[in-house]
Biopython code that builds the backbone (N, CA, C, O; Angstrom):
import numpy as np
from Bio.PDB.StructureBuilder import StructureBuilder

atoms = [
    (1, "UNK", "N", (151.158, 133.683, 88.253)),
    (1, "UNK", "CA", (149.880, 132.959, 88.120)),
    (1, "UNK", "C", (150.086, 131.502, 88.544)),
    (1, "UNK", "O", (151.111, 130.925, 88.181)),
    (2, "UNK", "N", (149.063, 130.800, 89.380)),
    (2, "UNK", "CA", (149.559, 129.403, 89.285)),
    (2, "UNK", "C", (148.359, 128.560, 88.695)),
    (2, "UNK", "O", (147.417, 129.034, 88.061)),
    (3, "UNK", "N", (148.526, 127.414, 88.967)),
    (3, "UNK", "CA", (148.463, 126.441, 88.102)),
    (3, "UNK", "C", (146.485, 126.598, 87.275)),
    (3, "UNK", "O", (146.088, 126.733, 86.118)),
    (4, "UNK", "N", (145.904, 126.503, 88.371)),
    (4, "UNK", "CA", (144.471, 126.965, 88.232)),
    (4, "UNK", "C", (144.288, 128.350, 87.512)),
    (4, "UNK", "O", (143.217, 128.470, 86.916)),
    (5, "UNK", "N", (144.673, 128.824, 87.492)),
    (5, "UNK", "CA", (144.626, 130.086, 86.887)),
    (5, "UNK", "C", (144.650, 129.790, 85.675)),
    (5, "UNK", "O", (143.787, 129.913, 84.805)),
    (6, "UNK", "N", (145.865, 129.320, 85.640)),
    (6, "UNK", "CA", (146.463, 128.896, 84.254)),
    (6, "UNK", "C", (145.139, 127.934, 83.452)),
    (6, "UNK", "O", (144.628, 128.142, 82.352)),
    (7, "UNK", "N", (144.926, 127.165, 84.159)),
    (7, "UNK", "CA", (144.282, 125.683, 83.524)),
    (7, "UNK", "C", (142.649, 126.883, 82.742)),
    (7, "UNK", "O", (142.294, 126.661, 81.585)),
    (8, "UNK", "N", (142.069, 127.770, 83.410)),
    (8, "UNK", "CA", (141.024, 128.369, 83.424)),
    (8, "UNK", "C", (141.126, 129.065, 82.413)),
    (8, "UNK", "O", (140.152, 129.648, 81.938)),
    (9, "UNK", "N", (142.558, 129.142, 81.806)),
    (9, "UNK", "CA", (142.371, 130.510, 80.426)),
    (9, "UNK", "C", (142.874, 129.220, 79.440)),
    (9, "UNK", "O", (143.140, 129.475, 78.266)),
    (10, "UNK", "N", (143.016, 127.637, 80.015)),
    (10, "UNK", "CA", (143.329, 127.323, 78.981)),
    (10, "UNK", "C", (141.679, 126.184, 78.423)),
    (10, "UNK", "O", (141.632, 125.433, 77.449)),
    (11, "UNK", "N", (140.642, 126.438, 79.366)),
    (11, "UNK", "CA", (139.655, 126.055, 78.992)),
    (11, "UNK", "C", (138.893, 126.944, 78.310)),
    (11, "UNK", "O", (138.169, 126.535, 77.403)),
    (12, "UNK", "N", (138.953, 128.522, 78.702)),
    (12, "UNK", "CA", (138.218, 129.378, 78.232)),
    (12, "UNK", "C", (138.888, 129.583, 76.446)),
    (12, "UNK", "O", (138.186, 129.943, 75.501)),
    (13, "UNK", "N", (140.279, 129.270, 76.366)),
    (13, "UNK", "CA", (140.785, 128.883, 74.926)),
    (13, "UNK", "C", (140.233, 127.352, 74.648)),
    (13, "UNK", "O", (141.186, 127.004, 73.951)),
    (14, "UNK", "N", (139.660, 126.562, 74.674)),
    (14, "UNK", "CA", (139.141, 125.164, 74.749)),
    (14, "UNK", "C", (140.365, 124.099, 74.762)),
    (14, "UNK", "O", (140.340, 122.930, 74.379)),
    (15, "UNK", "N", (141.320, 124.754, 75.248)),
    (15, "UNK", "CA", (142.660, 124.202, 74.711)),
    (15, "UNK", "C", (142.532, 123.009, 75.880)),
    (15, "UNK", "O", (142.823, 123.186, 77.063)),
    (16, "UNK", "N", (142.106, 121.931, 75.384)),
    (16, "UNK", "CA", (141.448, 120.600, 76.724)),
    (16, "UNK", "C", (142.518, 120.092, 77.565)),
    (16, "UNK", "O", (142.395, 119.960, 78.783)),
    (17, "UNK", "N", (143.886, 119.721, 76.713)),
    (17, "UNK", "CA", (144.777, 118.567, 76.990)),
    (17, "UNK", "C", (145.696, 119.193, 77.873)),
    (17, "UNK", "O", (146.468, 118.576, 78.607)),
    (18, "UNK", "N", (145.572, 120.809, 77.767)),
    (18, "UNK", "CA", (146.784, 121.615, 78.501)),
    (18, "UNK", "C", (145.936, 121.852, 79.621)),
    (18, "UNK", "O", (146.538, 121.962, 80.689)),
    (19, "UNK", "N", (145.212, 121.915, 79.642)),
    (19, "UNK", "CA", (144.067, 122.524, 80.714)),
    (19, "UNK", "C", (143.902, 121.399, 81.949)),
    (19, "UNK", "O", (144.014, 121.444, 83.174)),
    (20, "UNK", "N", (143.530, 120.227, 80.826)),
    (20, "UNK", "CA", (143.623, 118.989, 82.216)),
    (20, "UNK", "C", (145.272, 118.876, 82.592)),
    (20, "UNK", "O", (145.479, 118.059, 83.489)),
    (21, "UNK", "N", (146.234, 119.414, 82.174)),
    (21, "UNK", "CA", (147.542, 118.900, 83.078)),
    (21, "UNK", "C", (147.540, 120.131, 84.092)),
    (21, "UNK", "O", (148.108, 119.928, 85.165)),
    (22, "UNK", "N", (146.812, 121.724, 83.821)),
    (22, "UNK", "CA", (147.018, 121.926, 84.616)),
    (22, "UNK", "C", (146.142, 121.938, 86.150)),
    (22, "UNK", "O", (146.444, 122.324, 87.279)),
    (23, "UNK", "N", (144.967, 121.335, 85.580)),
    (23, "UNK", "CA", (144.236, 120.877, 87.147)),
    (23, "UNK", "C", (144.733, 120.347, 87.515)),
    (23, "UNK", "O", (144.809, 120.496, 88.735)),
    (24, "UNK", "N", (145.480, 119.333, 86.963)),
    (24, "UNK", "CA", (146.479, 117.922, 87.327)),
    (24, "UNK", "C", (147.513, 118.645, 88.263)),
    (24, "UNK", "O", (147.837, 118.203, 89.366)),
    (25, "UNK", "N", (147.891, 119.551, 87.826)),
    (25, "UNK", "CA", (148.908, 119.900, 88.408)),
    (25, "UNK", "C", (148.000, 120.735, 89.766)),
    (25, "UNK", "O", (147.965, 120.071, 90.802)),
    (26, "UNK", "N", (147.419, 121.860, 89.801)),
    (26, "UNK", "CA", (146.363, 122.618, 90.507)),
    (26, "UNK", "C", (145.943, 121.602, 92.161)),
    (26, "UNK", "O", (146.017, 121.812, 93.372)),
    (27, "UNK", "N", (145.513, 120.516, 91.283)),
    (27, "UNK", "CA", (144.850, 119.388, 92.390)),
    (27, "UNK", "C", (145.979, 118.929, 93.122)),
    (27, "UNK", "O", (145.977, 119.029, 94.349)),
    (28, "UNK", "N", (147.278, 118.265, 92.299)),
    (28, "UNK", "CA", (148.687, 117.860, 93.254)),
    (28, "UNK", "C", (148.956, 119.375, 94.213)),
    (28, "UNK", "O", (149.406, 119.298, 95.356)),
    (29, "UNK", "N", (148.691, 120.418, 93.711)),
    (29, "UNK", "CA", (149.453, 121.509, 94.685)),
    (29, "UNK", "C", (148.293, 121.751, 95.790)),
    (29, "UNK", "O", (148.766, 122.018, 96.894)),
    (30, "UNK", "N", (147.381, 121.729, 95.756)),
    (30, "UNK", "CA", (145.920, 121.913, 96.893)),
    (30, "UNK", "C", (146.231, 120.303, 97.700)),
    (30, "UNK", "O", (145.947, 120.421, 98.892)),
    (31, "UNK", "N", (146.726, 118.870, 97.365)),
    (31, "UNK", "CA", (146.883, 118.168, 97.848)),
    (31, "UNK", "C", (148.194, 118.130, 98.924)),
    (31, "UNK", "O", (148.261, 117.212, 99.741)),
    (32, "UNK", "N", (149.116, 119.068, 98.878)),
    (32, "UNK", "CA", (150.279, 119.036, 99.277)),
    (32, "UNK", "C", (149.479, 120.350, 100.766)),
    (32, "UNK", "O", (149.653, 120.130, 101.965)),
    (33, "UNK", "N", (148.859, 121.304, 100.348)),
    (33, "UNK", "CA", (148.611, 122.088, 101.325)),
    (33, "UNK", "C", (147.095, 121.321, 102.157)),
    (33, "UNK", "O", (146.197, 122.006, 102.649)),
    (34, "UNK", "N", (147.107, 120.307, 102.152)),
    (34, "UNK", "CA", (145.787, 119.271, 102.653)),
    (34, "UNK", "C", (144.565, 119.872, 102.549)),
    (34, "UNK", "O", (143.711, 119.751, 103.426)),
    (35, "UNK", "N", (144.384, 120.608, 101.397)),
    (35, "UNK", "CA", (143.296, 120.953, 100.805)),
    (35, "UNK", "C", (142.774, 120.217, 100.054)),
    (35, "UNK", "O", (143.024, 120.517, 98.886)),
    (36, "UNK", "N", (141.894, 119.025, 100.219)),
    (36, "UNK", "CA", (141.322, 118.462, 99.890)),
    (36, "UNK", "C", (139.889, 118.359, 98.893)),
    (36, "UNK", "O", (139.511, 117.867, 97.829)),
    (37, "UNK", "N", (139.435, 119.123, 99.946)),
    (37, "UNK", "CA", (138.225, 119.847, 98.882)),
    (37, "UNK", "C", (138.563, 120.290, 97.664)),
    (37, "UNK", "O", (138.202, 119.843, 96.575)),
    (38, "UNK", "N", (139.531, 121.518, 97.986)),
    (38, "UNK", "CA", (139.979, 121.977, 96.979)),
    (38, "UNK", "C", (140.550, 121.014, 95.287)),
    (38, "UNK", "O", (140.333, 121.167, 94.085)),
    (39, "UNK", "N", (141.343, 120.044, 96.144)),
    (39, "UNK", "CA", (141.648, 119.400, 95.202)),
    (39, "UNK", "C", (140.890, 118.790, 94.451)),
    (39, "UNK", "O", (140.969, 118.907, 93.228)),
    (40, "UNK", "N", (139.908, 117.933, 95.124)),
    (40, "UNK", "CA", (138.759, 117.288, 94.691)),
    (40, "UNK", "C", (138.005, 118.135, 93.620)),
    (40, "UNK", "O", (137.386, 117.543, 92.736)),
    (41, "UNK", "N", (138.032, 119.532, 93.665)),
    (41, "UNK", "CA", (137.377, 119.935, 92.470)),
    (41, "UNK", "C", (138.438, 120.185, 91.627)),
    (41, "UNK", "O", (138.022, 120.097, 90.472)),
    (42, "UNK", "N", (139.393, 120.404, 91.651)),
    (42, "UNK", "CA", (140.573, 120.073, 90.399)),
    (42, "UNK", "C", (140.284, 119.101, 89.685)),
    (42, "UNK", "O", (139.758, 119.209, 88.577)),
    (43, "UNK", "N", (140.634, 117.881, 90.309)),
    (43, "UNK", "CA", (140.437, 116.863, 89.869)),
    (43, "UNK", "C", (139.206, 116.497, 88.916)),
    (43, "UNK", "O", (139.222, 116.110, 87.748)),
    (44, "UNK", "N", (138.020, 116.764, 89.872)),
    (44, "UNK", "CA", (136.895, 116.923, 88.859)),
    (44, "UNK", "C", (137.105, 117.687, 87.472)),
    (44, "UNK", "O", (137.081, 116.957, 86.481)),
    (45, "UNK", "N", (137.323, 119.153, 87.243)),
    (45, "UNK", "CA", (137.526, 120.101, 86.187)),
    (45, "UNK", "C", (138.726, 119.190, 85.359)),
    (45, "UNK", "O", (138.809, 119.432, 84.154)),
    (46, "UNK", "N", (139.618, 118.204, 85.899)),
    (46, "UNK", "CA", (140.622, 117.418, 85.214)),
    (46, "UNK", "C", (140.046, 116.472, 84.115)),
    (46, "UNK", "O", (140.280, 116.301, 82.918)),
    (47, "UNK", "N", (139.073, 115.854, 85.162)),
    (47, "UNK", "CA", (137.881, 114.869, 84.229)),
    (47, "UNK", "C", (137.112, 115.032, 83.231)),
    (47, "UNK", "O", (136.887, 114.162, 82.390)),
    (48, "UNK", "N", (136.622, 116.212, 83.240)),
    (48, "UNK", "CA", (135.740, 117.367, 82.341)),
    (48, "UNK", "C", (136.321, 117.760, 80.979)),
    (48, "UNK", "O", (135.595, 117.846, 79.988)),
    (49, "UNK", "N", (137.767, 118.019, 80.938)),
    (49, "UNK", "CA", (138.492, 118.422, 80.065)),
    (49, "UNK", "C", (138.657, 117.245, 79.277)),
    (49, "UNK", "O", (138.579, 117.215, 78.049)),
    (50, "UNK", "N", (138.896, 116.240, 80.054)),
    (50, "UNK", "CA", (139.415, 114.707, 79.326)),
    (50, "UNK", "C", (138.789, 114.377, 78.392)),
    (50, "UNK", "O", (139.227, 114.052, 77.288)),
    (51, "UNK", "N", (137.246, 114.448, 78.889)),
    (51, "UNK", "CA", (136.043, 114.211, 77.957)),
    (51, "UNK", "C", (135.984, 115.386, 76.694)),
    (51, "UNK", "O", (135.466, 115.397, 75.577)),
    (52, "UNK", "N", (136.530, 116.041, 77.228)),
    (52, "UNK", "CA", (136.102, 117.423, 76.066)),
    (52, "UNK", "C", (137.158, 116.921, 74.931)),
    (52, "UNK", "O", (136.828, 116.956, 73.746)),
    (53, "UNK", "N", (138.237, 116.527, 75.273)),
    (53, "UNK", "CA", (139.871, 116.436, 74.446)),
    (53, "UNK", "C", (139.323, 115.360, 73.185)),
    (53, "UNK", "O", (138.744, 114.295, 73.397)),
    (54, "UNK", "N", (139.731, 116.037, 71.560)),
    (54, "UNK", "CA", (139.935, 115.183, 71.031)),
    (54, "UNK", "C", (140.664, 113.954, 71.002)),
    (54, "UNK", "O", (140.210, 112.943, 70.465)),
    (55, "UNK", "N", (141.880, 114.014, 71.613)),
    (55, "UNK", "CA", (142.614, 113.202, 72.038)),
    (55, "UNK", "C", (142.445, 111.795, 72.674)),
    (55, "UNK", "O", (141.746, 111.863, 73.685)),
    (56, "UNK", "N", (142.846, 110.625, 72.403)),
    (56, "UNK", "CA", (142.325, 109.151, 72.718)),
    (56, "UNK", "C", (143.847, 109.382, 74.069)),
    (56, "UNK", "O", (145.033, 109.401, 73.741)),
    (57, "UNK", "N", (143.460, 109.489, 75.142)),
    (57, "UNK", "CA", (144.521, 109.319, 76.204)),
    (57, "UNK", "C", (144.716, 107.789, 76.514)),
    (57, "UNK", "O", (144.005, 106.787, 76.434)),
    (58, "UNK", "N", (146.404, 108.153, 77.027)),
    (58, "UNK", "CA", (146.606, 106.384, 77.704)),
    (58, "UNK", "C", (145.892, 106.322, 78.585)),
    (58, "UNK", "O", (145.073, 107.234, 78.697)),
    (59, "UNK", "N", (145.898, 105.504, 79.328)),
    (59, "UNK", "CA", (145.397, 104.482, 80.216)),
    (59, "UNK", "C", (145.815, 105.320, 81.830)),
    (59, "UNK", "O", (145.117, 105.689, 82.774)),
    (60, "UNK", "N", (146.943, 105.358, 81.612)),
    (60, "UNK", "CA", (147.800, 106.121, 82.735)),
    (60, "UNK", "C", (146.790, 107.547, 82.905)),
    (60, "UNK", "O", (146.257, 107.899, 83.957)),
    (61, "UNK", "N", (146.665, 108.435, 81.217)),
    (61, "UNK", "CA", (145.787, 109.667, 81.603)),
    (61, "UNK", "C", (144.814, 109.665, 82.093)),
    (61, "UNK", "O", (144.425, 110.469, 82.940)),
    (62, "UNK", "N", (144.088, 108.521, 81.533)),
    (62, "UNK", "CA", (142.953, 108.390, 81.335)),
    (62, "UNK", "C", (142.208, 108.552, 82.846)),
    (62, "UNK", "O", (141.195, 109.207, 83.090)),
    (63, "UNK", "N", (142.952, 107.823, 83.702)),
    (63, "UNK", "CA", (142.948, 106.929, 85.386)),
    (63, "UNK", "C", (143.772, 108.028, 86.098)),
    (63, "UNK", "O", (143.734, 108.122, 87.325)),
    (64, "UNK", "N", (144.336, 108.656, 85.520)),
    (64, "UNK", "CA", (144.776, 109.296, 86.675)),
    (64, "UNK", "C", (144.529, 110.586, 87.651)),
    (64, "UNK", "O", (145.327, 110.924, 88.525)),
    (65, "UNK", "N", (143.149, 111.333, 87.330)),
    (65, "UNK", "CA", (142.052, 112.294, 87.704)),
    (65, "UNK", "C", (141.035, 111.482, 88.535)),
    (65, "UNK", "O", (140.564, 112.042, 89.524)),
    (66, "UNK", "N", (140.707, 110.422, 88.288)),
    (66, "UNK", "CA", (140.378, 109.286, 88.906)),
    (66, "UNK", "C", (140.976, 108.844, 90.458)),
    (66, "UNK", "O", (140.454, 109.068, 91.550)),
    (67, "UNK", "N", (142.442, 108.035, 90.111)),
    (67, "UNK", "CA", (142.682, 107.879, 91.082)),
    (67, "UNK", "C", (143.012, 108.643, 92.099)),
    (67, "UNK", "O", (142.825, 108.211, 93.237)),
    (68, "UNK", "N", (143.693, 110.221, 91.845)),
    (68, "UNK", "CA", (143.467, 111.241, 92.390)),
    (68, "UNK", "C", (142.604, 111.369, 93.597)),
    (68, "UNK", "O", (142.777, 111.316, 94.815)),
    (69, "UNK", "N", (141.257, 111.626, 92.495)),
    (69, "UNK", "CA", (139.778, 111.781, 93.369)),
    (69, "UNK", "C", (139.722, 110.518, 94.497)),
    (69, "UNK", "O", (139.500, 110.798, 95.675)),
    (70, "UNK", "N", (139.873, 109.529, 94.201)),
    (70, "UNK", "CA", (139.880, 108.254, 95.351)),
    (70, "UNK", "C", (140.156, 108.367, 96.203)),
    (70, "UNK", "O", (139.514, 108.159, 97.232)),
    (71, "UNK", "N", (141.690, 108.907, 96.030)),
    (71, "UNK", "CA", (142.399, 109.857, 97.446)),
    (71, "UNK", "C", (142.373, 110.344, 98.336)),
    (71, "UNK", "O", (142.558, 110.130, 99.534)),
    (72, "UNK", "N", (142.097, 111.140, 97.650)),
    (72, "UNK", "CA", (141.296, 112.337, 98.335)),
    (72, "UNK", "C", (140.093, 112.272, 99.086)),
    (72, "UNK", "O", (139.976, 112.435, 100.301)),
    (73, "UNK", "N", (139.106, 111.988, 98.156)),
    (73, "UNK", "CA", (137.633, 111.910, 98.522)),
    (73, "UNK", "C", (137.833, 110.561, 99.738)),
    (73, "UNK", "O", (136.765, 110.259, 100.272)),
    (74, "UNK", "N", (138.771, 109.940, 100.099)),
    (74, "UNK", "CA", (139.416, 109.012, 101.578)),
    (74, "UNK", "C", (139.359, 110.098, 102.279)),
    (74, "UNK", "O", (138.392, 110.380, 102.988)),
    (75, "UNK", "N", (140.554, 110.928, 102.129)),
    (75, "UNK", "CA", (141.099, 111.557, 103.059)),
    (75, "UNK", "C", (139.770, 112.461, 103.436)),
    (75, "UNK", "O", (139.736, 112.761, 104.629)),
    (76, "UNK", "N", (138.876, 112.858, 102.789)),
    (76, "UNK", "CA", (137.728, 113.751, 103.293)),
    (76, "UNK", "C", (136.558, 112.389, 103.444)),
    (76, "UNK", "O", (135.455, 112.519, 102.913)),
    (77, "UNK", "N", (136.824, 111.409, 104.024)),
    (77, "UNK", "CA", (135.671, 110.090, 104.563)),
    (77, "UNK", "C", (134.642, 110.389, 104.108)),
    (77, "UNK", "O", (133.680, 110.656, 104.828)),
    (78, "UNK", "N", (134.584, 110.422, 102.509)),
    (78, "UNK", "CA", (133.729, 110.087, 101.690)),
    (78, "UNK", "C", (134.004, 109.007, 100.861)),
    (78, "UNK", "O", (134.204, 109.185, 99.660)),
    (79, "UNK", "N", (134.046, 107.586, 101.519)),
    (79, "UNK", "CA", (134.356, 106.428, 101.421)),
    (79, "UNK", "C", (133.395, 105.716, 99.815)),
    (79, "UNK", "O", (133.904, 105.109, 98.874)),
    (80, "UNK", "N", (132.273, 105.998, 99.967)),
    (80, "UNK", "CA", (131.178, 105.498, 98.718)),
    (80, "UNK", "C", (132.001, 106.534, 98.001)),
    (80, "UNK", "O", (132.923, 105.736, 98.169)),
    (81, "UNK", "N", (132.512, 107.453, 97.419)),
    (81, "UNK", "CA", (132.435, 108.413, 96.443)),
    (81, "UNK", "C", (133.962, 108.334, 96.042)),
    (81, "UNK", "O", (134.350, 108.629, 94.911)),
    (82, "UNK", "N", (134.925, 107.848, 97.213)),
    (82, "UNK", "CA", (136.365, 106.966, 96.740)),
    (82, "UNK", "C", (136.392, 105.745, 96.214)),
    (82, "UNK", "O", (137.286, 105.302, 95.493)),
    (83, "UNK", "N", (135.062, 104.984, 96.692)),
    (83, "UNK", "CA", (135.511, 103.672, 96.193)),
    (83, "UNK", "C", (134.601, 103.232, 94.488)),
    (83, "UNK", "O", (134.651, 102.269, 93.724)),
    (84, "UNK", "N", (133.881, 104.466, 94.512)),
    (84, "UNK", "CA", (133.370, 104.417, 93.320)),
    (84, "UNK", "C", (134.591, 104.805, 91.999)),
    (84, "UNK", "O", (134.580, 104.143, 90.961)),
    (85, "UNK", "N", (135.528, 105.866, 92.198)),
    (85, "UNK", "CA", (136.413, 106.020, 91.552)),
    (85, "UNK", "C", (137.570, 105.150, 91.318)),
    (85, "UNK", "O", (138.213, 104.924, 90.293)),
    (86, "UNK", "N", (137.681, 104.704, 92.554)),
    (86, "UNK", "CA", (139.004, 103.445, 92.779)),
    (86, "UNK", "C", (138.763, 102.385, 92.268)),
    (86, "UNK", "O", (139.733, 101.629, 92.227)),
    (87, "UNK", "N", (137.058, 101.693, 91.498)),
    (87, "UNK", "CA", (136.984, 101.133, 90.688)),
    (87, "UNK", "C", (136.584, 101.285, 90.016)),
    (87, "UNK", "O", (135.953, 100.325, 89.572)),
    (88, "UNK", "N", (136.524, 102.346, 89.384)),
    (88, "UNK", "CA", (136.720, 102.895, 87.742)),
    (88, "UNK", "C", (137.999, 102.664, 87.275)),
    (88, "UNK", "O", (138.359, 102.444, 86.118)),
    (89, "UNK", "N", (138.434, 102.712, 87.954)),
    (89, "UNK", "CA", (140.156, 102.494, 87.856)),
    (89, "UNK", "C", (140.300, 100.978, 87.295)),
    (89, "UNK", "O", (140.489, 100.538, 86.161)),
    (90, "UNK", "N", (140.099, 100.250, 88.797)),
    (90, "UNK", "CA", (140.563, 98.853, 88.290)),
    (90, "UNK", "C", (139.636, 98.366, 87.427)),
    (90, "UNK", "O", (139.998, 97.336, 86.859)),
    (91, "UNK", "N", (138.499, 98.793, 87.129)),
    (91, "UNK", "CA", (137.762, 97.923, 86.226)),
    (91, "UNK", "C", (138.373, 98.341, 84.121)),
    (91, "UNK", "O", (138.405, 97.685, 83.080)),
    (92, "UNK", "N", (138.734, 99.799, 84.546)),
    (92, "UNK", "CA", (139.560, 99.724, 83.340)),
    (92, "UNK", "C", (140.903, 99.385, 82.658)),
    (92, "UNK", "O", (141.378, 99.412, 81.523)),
    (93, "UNK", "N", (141.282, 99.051, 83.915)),
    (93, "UNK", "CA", (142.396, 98.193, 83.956)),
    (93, "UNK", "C", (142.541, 97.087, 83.604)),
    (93, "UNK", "O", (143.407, 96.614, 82.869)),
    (94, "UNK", "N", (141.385, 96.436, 84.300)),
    (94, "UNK", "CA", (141.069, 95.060, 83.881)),
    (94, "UNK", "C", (140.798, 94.903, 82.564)),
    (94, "UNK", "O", (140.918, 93.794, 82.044)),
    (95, "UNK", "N", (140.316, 96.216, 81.712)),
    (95, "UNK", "CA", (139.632, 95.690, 80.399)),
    (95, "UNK", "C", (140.653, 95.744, 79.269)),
    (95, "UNK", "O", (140.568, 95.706, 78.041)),
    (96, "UNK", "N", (141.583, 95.839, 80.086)),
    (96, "UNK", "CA", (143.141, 95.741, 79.140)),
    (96, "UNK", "C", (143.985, 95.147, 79.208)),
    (96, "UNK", "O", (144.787, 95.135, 80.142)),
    (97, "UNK", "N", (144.016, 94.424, 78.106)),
    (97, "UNK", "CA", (145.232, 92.999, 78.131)),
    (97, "UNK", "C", (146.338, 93.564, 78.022)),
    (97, "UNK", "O", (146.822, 94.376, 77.233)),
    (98, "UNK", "N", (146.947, 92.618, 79.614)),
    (98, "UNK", "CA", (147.980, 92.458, 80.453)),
    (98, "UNK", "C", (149.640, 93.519, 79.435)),
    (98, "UNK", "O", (150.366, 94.498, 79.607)),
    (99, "UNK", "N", (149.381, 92.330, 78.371)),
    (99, "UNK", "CA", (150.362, 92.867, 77.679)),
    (99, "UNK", "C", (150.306, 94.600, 77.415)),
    (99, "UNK", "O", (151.283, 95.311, 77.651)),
    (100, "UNK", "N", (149.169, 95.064, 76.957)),
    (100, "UNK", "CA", (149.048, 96.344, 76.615)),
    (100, "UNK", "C", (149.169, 97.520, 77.818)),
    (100, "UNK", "O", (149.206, 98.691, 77.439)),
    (101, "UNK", "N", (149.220, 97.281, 79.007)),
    (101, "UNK", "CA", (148.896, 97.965, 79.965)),
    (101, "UNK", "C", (150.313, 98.588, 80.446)),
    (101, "UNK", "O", (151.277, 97.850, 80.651)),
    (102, "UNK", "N", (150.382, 100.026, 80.616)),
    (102, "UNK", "CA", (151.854, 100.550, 80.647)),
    (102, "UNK", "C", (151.482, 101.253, 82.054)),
    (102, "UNK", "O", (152.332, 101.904, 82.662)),
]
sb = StructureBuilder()
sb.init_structure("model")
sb.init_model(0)
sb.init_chain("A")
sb.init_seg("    ")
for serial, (resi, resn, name, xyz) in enumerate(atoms, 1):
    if name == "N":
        sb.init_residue(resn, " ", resi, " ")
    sb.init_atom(name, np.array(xyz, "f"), 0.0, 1.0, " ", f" {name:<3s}", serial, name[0])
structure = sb.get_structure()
């Protein structure tokens, strides 16, 4: 089974936090075969879960389905729909003092 597969029985268990690592993971492996699209909806289903997760994620989790999508959504010259994500990014970045930011 790979990674999507996986992530899909771990949403249909609501199990959120395992589910977004494995789109995470799903989206890096569709990114390596320049499946883009593909990835791009990983990534999305990555985002989805995040929100679902009881869990307060770092900063790093939080941004990183995000910056993903930025990526990507470049590499498929959907420039408005990368640069909308790419500052989601830095603007939450910004809203975190210097010191706290890992």
């Amino acid at each position: 089974a790979n990674a999507h597969q996986y992530a899909r029985h771990y949403v249909m268990a609501e199990r959120w936090d395992e589910a977004f690592d494995r789109y995470m993971e799903a989206g890096g492996q569709a990114e390596l075969k320049l499946d883009f699209i593909g990835a791009v909806g990983m990534y999305n289903q990555a985002k989805m879960c995040l929100k679902k997760s009881r869990r307060k994620p770092s900063l790093q989790r939080k941004l990183s389905p995000h910056a993903a999508l930025g990526w990507c959504l470049r590499e498929l010259v959907r420039y408005d729909d990368a640069e909308k994500e790419l500052e989601f990014c830095l603007k939450q970045t910004m809203a975190v003092p210097v010191r706290k930011r890992n």
